[in-house]
C-alpha positions as CSV (number, residue, x, y, z in Angstrom):
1,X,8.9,-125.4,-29.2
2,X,6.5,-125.2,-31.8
3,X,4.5,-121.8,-31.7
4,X,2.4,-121.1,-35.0
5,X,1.4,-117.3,-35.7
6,X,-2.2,-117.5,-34.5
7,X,-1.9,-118.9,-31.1
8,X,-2.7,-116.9,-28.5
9,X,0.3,-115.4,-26.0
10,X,-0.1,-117.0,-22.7
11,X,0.7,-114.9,-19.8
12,X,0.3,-111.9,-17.6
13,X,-0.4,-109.4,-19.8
14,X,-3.8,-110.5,-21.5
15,X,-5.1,-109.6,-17.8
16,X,-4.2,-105.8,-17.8
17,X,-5.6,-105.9,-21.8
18,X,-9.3,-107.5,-19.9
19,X,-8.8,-104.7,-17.2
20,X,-8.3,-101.9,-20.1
21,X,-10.8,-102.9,-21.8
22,X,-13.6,-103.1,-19.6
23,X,-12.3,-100.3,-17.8
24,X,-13.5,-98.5,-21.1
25,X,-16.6,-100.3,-21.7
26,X,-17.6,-98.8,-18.4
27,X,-17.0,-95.3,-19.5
28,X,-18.6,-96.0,-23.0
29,X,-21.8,-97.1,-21.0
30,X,-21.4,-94.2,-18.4
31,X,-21.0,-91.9,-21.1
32,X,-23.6,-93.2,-23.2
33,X,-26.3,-92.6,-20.0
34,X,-25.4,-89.2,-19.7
35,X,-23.8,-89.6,-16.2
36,X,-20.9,-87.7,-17.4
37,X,-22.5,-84.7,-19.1
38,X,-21.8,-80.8,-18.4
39,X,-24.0,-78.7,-19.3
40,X,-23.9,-75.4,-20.9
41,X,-25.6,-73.0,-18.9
42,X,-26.2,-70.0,-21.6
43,X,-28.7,-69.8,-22.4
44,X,-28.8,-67.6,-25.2
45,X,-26.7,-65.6,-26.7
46,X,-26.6,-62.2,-29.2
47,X,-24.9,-59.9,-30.8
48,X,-26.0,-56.5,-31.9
49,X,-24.3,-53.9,-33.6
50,X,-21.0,-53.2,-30.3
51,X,-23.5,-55.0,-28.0
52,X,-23.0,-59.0,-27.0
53,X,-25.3,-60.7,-24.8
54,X,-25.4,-63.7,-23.1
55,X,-28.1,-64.7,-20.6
56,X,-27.5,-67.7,-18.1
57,X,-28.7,-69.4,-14.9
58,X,-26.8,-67.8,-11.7
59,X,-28.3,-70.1,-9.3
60,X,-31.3,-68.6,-7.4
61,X,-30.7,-65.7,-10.4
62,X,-31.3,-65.4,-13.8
63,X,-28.1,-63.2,-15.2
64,X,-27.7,-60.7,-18.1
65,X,-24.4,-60.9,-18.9
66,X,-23.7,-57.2,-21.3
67,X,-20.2,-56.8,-23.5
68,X,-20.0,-53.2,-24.7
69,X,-17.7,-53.1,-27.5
70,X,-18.1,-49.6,-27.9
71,X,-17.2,-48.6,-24.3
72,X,-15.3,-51.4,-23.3
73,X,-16.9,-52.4,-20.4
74,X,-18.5,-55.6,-19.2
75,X,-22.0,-55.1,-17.7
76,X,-23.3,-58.3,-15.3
77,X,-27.6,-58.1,-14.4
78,X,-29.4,-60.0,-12.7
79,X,-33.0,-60.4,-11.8
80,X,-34.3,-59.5,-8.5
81,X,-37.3,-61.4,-6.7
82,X,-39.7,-58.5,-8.1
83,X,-38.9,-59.4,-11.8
84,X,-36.9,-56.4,-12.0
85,X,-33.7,-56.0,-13.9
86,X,-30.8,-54.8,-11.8
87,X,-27.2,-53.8,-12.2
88,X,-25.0,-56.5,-10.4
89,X,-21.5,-55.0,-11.4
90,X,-19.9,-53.6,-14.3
91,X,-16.0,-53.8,-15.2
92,X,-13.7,-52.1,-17.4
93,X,-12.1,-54.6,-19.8
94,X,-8.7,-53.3,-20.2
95,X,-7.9,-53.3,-16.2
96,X,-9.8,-56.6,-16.1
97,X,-7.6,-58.4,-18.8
98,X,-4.7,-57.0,-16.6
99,X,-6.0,-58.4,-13.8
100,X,-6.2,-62.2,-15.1
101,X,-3.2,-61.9,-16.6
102,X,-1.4,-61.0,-14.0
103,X,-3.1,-63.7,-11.6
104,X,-2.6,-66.4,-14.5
105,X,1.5,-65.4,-14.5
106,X,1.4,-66.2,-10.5
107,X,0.1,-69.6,-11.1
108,X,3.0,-72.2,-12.6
C-alpha cells in the first residue's frame, strides 16, 4: 500500500467534519444577521453619591429601578398611564439576599 503524506483519508469521518462545519457556518451567518441577539433592556444607568439607578422597559411600563446604599433598600417605580411616577415595591436588601440564597441552596 502506498499512502504518501498528502493524500486525503478516505472514509466515514470526513462526513461528520462537512456536517460540523456547516453546522457552524450556519450559526456564523445566523449570528452575523442578528437572529440571535439579546438585548439589554437598561436603559440607563447612574450612580449618585449612595443612590444607583437604573431605568428599563417593564413591558407596558417604563421602570425606575432605586438602590439606596445608605438605607439598604431596593426601591422599584414605575410609570403609570397618567405620566406619573409611582412606587411599585420596595425591599430590604439584607432579608432579600437571604431570600435568594436560601432559594438558590434548594435548587441542585
Amino acid at each position: 500500500m502506498n499512502t504518501t503524506p498528502n493524500t486525503p483519508v478516505r472514509g466515514g469521518r470526513g462526513g461528520w467534519l462537512w456536517l460540523s462545519a456547516g453546522i457552524l457556518a450556519g450559526l456564523i451567518v445566523v449570528q452575523g444577521a442578528g437572529m440571535l441577539e439579546s438585548e439589554a433592556t437598561a436603559d440607563m444607568t447612574t450612580t449618585m453619591q449612595s443612590y444607583s439607578m437604573m431605568t428599563t422597559d417593564g413591558g407596558t411600563d417604563e421602570v425606575l429601578v432605586v438602590v439606596d446604599s445608605r438605607q439598604e433598600s431596593l426601591m422599584i417605580y414605575r410609570v403609570n398611564q397618567n405620566n406619573r411616577l409611582q412606587l411599585y415595591k420596595r425591599e430590604q436588601l439584607g432579608p432579600l439576599f437571604t431570600r435568594a440564597r436560601a432559594q438558590g441552596a434548594v435548587r441542585p
